[in-house]
N, CA, C and O atoms as a Tripos MOL2 file, in Angstrom:
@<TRIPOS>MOLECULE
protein
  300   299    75     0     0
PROTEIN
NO_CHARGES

@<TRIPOS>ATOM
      1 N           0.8410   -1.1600    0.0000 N.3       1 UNK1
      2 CA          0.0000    0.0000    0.0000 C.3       1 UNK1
      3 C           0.8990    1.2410    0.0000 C.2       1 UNK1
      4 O           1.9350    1.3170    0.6600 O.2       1 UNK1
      5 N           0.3580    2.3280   -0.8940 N.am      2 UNK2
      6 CA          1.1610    3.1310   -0.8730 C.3       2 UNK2
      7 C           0.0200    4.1220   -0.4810 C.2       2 UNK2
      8 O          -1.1210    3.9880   -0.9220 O.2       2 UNK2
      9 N           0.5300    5.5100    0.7000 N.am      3 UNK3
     10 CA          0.3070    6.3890    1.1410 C.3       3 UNK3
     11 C           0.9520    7.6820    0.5920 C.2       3 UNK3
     12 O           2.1210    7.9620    0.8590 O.2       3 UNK3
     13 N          -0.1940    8.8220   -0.5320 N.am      4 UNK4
     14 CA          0.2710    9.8680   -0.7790 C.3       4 UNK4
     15 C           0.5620   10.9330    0.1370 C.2       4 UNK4
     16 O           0.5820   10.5580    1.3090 O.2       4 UNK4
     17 N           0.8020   12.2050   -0.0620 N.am      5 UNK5
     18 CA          1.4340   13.2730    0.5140 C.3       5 UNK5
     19 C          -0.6430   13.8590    1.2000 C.2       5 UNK5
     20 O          -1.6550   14.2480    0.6180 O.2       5 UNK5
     21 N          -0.3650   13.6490    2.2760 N.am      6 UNK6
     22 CA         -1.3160   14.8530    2.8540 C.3       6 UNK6
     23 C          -1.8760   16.0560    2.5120 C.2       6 UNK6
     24 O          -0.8260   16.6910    2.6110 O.2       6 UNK6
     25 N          -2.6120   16.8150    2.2180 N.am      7 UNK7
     26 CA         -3.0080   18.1550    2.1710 C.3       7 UNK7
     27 C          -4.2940   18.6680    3.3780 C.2       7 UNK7
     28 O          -4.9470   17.8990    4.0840 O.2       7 UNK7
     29 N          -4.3530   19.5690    3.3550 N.am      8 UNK8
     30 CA         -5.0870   20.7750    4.3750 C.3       8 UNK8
     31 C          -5.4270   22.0960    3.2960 C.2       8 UNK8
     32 O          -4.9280   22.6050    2.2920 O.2       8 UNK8
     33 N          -6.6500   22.2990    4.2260 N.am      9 UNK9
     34 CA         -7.4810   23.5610    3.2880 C.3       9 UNK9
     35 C          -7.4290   24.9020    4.5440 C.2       9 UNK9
     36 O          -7.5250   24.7580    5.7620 O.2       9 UNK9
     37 N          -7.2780   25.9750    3.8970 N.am     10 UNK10
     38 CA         -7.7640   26.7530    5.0100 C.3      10 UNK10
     39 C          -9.2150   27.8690    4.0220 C.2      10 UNK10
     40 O          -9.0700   28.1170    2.8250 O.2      10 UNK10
     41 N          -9.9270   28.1570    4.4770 N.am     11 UNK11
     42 CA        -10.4180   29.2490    3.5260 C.3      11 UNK11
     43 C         -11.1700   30.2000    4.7330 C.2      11 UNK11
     44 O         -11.8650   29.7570    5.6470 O.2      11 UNK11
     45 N         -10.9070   31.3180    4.5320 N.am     12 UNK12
     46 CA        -10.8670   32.6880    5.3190 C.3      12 UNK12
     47 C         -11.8660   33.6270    4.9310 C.2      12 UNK12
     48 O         -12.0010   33.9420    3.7490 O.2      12 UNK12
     49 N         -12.7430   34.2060    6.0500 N.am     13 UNK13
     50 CA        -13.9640   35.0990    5.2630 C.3      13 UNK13
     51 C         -13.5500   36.2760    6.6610 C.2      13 UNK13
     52 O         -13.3700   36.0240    7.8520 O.2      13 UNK13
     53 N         -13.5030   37.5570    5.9400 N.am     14 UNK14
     54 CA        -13.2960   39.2200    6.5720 C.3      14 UNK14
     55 C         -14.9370   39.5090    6.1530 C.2      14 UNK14
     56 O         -15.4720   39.3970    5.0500 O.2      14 UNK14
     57 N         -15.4650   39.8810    7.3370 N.am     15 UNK15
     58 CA        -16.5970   41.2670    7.2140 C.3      15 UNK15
     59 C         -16.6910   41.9070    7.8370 C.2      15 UNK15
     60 O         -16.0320   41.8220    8.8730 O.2      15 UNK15
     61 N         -17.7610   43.2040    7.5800 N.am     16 UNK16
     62 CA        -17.2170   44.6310    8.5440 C.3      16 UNK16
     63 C         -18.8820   44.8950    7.7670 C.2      16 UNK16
     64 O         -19.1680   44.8070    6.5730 O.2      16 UNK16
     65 N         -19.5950   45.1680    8.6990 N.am     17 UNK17
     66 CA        -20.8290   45.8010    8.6850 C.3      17 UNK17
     67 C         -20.6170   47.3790    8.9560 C.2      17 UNK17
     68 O         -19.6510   47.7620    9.6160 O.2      17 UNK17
     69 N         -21.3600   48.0850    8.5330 N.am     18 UNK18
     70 CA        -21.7920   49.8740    8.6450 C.3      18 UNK18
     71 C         -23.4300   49.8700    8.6450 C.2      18 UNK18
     72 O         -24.1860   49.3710    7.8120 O.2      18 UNK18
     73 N         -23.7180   50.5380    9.7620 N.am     19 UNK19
     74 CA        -24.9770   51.5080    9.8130 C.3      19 UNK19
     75 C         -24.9110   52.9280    8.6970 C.2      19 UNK19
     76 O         -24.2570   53.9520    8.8960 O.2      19 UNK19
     77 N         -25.7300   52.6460    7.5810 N.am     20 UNK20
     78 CA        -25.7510   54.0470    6.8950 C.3      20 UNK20
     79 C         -27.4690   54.3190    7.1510 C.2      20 UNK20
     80 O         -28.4020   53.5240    7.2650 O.2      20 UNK20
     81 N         -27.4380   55.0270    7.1670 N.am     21 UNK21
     82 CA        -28.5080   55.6600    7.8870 C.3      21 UNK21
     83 C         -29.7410   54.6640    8.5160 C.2      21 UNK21
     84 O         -29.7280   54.3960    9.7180 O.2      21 UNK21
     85 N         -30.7980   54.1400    7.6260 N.am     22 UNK22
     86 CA        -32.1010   52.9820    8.3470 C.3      22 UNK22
     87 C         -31.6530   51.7800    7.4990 C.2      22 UNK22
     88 O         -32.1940   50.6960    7.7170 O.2      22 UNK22
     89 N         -30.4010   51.9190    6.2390 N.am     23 UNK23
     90 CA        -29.8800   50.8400    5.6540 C.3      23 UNK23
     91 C         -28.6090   50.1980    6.1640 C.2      23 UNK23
     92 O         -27.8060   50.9680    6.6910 O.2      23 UNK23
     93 N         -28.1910   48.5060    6.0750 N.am     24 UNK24
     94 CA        -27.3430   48.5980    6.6600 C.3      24 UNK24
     95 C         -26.2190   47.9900    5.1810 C.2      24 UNK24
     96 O         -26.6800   47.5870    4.1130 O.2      24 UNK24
     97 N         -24.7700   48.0760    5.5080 N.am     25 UNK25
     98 CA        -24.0240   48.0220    4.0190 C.3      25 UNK25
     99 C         -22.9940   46.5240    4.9270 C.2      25 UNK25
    100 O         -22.8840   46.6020    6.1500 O.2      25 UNK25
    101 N         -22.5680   45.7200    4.4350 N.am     26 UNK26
    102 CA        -21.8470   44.8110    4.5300 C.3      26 UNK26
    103 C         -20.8880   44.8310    3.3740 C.2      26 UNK26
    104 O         -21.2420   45.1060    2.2280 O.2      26 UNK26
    105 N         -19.7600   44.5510    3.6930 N.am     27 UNK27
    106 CA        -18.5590   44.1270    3.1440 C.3      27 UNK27
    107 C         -17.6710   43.2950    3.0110 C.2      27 UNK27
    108 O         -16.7390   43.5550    3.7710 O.2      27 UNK27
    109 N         -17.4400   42.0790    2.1820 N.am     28 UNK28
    110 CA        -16.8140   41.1320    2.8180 C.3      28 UNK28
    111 C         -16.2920   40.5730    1.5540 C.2      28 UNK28
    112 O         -16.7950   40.6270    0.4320 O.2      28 UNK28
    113 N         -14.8190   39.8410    2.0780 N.am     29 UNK29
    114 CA        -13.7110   39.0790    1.4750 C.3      29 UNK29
    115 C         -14.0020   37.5430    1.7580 C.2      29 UNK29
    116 O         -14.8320   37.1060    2.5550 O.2      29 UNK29
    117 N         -13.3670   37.0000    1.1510 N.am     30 UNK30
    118 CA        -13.2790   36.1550    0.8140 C.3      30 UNK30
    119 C         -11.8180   34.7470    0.2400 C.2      30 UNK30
    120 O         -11.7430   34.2570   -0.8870 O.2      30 UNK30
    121 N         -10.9520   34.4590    1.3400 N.am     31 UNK31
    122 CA        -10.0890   33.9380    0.3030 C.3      31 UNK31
    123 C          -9.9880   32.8090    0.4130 C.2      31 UNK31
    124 O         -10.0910   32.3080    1.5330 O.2      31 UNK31
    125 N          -9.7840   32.1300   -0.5630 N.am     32 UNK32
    126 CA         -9.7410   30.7480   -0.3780 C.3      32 UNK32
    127 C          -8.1910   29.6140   -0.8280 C.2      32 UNK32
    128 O          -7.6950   29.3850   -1.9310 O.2      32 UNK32
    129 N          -7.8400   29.1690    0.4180 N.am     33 UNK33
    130 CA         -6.0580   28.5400    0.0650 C.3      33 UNK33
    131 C          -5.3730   30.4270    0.2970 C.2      33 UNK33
    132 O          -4.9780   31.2050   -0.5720 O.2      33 UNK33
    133 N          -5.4410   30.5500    1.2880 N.am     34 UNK34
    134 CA         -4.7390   32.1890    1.1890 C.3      34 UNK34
    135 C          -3.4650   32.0980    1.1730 C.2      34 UNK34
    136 O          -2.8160   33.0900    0.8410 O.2      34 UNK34
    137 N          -2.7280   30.7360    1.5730 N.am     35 UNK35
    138 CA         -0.8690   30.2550    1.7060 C.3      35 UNK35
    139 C          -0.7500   29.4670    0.3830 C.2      35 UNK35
    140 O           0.3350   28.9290    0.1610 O.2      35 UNK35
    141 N          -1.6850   29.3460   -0.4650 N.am     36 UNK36
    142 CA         -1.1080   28.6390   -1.9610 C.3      36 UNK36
    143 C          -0.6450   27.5240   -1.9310 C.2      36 UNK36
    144 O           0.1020   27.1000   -2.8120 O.2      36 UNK36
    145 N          -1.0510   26.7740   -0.7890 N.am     37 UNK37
    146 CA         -0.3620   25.6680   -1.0500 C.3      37 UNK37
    147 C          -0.6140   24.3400   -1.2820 C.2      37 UNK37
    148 O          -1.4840   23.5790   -0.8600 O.2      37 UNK37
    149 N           0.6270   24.1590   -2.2880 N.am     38 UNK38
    150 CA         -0.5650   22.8170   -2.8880 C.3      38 UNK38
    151 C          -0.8730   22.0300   -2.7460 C.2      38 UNK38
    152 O          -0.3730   21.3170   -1.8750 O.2      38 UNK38
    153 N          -2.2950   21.4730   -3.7960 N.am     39 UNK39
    154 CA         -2.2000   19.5240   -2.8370 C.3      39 UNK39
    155 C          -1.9120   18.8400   -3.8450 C.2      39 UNK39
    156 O          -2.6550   18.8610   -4.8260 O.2      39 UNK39
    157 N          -0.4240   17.8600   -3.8100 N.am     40 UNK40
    158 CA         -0.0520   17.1510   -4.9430 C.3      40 UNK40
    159 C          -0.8740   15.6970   -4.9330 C.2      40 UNK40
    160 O          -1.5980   15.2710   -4.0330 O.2      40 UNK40
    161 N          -0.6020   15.1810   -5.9730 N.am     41 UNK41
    162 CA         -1.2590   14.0270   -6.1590 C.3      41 UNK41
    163 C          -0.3360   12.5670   -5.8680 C.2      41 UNK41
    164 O           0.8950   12.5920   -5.8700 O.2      41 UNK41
    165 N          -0.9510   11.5930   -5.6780 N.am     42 UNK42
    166 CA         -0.4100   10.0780   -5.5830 C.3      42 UNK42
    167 C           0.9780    9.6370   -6.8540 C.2      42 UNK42
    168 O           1.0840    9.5510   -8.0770 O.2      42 UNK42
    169 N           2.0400    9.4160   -5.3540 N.am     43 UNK43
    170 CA          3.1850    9.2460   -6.4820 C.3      43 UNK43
    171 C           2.7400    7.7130   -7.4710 C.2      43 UNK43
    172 O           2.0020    6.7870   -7.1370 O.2      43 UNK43
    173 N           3.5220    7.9170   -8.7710 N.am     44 UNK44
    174 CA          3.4760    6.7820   -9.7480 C.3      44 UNK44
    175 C           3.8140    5.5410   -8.9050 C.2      44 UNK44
    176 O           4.8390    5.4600   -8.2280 O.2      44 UNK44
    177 N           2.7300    4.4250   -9.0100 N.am     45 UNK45
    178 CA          2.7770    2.7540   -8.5520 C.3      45 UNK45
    179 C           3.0940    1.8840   -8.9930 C.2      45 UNK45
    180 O           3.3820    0.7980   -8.4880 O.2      45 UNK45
    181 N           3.0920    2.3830  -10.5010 N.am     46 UNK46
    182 CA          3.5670    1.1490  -11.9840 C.3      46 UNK46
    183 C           5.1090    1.1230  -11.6080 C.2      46 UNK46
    184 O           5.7810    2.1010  -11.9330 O.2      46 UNK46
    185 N           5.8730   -0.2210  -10.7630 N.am     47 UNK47
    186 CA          7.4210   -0.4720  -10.6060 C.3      47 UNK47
    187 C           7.6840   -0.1510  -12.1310 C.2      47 UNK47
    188 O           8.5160    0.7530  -12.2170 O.2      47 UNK47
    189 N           7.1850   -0.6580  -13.5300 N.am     48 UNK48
    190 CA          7.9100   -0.5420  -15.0350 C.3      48 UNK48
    191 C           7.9970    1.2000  -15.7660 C.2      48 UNK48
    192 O           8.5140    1.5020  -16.8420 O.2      48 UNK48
    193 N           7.3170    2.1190  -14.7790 N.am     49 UNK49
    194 CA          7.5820    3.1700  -15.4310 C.3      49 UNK49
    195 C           8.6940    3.5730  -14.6470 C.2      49 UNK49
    196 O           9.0300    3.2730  -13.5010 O.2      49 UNK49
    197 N           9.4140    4.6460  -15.8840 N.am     50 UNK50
    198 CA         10.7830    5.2590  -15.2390 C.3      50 UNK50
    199 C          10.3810    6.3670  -14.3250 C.2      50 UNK50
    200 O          11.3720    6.7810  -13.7230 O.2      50 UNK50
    201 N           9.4710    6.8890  -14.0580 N.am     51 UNK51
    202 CA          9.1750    7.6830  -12.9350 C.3      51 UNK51
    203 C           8.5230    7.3880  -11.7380 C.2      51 UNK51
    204 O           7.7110    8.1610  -11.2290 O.2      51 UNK51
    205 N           8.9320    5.9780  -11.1160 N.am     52 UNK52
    206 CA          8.3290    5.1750  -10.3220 C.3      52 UNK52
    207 C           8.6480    6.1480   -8.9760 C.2      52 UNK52
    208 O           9.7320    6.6970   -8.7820 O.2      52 UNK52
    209 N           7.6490    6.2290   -8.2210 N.am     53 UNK53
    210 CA          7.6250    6.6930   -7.0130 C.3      53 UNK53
    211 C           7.7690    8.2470   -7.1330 C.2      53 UNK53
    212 O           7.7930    8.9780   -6.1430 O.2      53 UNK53
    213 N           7.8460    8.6110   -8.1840 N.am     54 UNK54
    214 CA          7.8560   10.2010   -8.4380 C.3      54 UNK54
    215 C           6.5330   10.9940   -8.3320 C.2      54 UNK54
    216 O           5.6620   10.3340   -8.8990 O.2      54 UNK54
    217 N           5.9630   12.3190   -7.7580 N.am     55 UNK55
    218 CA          5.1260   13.0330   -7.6310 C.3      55 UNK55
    219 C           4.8120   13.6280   -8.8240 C.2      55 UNK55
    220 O           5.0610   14.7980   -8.5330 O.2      55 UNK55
    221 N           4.2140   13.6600  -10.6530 N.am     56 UNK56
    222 CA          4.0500   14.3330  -11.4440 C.3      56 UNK56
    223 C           3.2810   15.5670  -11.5570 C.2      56 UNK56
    224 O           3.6230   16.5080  -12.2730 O.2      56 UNK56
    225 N           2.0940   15.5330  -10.7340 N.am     57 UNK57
    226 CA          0.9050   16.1570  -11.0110 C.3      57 UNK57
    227 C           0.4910   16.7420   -9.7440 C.2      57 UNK57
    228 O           0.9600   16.2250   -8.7290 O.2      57 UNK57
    229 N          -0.2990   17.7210   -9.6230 N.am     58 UNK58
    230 CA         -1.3600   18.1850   -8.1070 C.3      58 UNK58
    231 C          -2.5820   17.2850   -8.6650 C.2      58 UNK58
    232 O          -2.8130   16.5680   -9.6390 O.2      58 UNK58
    233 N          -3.0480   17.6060   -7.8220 N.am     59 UNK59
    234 CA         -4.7580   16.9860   -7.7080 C.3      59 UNK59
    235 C          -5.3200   17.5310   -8.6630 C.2      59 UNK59
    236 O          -4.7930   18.3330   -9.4340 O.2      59 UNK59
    237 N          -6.8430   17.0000   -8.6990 N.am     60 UNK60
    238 CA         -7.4900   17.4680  -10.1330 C.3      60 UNK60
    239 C          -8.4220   18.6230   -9.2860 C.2      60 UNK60
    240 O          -8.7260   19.6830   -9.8330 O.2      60 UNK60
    241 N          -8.7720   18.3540   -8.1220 N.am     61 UNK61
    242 CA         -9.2700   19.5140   -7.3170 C.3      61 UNK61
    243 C          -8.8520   20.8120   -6.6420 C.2      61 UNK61
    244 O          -9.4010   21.7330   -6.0360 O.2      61 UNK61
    245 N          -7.7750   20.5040   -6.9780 N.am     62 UNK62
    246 CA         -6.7320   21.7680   -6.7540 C.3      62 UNK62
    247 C          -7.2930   23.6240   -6.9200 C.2      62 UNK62
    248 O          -7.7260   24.1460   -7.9470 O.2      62 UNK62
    249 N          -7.2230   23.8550   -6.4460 N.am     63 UNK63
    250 CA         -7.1950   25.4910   -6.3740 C.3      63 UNK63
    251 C          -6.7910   26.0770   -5.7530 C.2      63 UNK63
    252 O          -6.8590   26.1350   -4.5250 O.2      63 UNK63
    253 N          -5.8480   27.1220   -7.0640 N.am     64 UNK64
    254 CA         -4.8460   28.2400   -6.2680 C.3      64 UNK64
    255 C          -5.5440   29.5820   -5.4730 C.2      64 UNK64
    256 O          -6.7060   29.8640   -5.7650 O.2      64 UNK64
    257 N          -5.0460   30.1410   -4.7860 N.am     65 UNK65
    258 CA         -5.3960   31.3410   -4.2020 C.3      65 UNK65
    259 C          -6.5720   31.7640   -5.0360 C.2      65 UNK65
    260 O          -6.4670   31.5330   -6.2410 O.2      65 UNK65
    261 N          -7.5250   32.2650   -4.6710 N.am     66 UNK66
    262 CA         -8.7710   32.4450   -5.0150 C.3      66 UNK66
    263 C          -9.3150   33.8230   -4.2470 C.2      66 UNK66
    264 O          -9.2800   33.8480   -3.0170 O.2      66 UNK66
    265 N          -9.6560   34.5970   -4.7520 N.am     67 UNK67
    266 CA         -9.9610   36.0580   -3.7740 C.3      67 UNK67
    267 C         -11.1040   36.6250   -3.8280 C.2      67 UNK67
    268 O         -10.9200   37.6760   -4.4420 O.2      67 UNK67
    269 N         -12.1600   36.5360   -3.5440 N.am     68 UNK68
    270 CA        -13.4720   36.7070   -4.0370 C.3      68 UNK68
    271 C         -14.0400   37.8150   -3.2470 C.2      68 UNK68
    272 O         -14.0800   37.3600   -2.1040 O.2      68 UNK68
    273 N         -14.6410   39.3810   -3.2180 N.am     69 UNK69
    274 CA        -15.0880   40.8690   -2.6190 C.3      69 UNK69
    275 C         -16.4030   40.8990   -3.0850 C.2      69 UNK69
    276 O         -16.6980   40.5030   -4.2120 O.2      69 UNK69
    277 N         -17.2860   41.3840   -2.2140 N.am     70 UNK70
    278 CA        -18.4250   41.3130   -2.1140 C.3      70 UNK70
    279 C         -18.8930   42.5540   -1.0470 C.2      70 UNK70
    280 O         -18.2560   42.9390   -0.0660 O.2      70 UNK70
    281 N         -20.1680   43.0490   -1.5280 N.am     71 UNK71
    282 CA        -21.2820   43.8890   -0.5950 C.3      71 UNK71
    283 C         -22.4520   43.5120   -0.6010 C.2      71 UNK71
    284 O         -22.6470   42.8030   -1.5870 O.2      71 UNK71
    285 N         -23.3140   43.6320    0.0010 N.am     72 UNK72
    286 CA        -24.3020   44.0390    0.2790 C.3      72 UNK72
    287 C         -25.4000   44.8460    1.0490 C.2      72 UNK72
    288 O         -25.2070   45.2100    2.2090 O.2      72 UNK72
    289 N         -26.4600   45.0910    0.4300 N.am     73 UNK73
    290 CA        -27.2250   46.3230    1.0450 C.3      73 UNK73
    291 C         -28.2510   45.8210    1.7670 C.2      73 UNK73
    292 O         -29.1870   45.5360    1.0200 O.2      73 UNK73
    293 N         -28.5010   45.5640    3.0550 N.am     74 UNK74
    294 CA        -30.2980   45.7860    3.3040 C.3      74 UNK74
    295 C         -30.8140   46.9400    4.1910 C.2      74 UNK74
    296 O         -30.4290   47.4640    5.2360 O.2      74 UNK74
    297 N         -31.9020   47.1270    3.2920 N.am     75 UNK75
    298 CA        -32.8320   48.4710    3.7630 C.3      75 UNK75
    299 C         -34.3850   48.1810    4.0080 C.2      75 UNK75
    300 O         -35.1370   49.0940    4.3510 O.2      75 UNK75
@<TRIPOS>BOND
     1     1     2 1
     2     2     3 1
     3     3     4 2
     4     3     5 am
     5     5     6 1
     6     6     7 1
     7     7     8 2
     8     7     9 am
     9     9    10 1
    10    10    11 1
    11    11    12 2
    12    11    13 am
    13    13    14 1
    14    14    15 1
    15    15    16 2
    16    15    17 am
    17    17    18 1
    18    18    19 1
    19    19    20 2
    20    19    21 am
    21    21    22 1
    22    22    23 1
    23    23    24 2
    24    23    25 am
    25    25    26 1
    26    26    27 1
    27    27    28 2
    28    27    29 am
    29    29    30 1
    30    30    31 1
    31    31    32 2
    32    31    33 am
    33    33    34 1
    34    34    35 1
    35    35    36 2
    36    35    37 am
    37    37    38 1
    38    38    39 1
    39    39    40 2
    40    39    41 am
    41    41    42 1
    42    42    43 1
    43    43    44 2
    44    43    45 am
    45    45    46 1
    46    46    47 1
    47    47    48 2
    48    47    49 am
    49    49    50 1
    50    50    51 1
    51    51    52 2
    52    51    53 am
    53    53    54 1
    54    54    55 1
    55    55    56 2
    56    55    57 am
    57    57    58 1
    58    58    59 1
    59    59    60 2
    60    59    61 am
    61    61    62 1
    62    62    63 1
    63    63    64 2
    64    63    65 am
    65    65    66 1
    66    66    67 1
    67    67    68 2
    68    67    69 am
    69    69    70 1
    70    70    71 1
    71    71    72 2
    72    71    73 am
    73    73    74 1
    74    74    75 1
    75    75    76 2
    76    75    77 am
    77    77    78 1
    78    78    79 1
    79    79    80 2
    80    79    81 am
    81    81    82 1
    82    82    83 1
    83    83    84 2
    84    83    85 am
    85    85    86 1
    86    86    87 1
    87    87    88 2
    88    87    89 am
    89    89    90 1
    90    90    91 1
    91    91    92 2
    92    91    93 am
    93    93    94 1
    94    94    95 1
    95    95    96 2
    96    95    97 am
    97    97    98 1
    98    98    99 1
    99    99   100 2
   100    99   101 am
   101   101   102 1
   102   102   103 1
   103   103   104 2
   104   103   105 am
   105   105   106 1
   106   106   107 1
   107   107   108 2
   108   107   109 am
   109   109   110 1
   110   110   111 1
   111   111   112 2
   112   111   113 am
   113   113   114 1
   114   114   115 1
   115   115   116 2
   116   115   117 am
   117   117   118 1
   118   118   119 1
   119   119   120 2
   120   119   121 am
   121   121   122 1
   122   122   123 1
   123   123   124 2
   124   123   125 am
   125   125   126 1
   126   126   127 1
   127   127   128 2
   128   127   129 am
   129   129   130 1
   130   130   131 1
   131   131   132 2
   132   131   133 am
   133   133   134 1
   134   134   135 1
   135   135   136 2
   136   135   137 am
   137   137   138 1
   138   138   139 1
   139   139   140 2
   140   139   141 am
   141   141   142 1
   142   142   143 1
   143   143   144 2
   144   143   145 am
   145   145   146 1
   146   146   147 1
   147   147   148 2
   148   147   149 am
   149   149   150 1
   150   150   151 1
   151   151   152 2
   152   151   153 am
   153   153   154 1
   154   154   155 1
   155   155   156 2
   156   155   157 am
   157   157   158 1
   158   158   159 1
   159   159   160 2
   160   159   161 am
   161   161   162 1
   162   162   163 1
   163   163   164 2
   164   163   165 am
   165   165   166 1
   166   166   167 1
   167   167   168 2
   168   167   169 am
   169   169   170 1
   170   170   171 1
   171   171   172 2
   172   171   173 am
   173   173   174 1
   174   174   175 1
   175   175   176 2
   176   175   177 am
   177   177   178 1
   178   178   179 1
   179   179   180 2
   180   179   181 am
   181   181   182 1
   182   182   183 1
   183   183   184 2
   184   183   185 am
   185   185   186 1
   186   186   187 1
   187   187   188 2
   188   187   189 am
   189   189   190 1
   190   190   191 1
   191   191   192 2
   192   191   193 am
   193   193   194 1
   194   194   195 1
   195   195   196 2
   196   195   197 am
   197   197   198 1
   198   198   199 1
   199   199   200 2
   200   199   201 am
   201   201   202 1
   202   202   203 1
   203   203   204 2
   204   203   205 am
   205   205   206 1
   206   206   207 1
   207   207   208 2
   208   207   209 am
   209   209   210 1
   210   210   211 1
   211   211   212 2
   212   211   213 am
   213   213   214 1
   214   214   215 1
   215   215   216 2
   216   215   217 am
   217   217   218 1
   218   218   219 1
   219   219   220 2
   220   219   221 am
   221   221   222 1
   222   222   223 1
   223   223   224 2
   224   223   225 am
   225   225   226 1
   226   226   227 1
   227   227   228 2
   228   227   229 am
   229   229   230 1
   230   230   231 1
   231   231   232 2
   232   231   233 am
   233   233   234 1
   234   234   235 1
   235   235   236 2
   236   235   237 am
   237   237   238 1
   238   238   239 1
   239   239   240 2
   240   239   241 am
   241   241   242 1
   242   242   243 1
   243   243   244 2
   244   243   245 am
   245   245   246 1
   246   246   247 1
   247   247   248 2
   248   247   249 am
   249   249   250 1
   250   250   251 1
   251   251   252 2
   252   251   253 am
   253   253   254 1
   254   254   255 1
   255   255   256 2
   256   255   257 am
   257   257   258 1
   258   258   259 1
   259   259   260 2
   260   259   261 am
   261   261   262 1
   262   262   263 1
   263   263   264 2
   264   263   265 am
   265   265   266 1
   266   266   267 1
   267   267   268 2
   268   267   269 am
   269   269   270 1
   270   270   271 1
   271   271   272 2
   272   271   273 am
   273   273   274 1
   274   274   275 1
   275   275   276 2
   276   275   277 am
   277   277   278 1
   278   278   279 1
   279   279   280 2
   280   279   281 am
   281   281   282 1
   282   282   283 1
   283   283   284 2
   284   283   285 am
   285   285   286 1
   286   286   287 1
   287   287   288 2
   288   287   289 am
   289   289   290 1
   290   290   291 1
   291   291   292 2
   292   291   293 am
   293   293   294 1
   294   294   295 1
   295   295   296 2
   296   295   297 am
   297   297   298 1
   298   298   299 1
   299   299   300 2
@<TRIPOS>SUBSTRUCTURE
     1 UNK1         2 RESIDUE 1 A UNK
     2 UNK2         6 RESIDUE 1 A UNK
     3 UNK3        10 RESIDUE 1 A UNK
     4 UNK4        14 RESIDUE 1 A UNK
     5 UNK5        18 RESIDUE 1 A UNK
     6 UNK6        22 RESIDUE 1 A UNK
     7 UNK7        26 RESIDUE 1 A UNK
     8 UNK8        30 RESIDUE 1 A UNK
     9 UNK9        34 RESIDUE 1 A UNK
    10 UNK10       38 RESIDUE 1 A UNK
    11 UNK11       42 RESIDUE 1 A UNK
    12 UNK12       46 RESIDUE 1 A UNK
    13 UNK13       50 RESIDUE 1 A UNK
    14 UNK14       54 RESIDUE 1 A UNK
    15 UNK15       58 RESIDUE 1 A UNK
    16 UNK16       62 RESIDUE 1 A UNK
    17 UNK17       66 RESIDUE 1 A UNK
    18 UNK18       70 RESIDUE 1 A UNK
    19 UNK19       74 RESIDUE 1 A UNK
    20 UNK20       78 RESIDUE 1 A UNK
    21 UNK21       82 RESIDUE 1 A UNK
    22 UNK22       86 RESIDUE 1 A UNK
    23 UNK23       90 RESIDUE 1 A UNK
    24 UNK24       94 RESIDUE 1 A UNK
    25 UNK25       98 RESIDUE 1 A UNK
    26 UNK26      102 RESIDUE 1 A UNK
    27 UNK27      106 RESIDUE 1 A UNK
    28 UNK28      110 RESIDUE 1 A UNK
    29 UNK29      114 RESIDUE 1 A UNK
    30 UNK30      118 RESIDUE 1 A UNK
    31 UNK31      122 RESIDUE 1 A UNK
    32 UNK32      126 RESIDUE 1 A UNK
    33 UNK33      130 RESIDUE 1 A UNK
    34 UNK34      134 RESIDUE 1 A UNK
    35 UNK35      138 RESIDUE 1 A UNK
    36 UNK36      142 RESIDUE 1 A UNK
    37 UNK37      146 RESIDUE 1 A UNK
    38 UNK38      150 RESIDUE 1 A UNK
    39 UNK39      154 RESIDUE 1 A UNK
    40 UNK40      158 RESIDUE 1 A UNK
    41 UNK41      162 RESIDUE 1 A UNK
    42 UNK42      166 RESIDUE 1 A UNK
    43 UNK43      170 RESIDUE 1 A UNK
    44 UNK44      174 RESIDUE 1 A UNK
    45 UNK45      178 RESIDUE 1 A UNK
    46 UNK46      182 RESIDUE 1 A UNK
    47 UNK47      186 RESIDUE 1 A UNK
    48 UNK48      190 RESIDUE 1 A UNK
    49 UNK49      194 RESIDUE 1 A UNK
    50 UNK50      198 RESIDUE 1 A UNK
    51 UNK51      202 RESIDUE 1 A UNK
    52 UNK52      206 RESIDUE 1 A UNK
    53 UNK53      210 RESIDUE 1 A UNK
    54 UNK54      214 RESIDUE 1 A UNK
    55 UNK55      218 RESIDUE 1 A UNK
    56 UNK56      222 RESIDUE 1 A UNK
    57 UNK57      226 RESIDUE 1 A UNK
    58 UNK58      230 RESIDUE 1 A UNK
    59 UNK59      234 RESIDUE 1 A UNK
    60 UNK60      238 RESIDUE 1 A UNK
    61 UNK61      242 RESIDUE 1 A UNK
    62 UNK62      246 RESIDUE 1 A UNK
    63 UNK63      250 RESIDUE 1 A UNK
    64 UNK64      254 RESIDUE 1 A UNK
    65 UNK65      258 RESIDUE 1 A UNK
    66 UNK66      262 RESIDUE 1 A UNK
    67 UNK67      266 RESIDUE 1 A UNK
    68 UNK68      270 RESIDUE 1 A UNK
    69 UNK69      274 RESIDUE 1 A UNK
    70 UNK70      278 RESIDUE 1 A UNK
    71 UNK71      282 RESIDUE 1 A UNK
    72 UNK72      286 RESIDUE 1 A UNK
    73 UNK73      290 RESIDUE 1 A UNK
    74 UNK74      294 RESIDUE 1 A UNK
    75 UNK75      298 RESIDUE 1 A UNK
């Protein structure tokens, strides 16, 4: 049995509400993987390839830093 490399997610949300007058305004971030770091994929198992035990690829679910800003209004 072979055991790949581990990964961890972090994803981070900033908001900051304001009273504008009887409406209220929200503001908010969004980041997702904010340290970039990646999640590689399962080293090669085939003993006959020449890159046996080598890491080629990240995951197919992978996503880099991602930054997503947003408001909203309710009145």
């Amino acid at each position: 049995m072979v055991t790949g490399p581990s990964f961890w997610s972090l994803d981070t949300v900033l908001t900051k509400g304001f009273q504008v007058g009887a409406m209220r305004l929200q503001l908010r971030v969004e980041i997702y993987n904010p340290f970039n770091v990646p999640m590689l994929a399962n080293p090669i198992t085939d003993v006959s390839n020449a890159n046996f035990g080598q890491i080629l690829t990240s995951r197919t679910v992978y996503l880099p830093r991602t930054l997503q800003i947003g408001t909203r209004l309710d009145w």
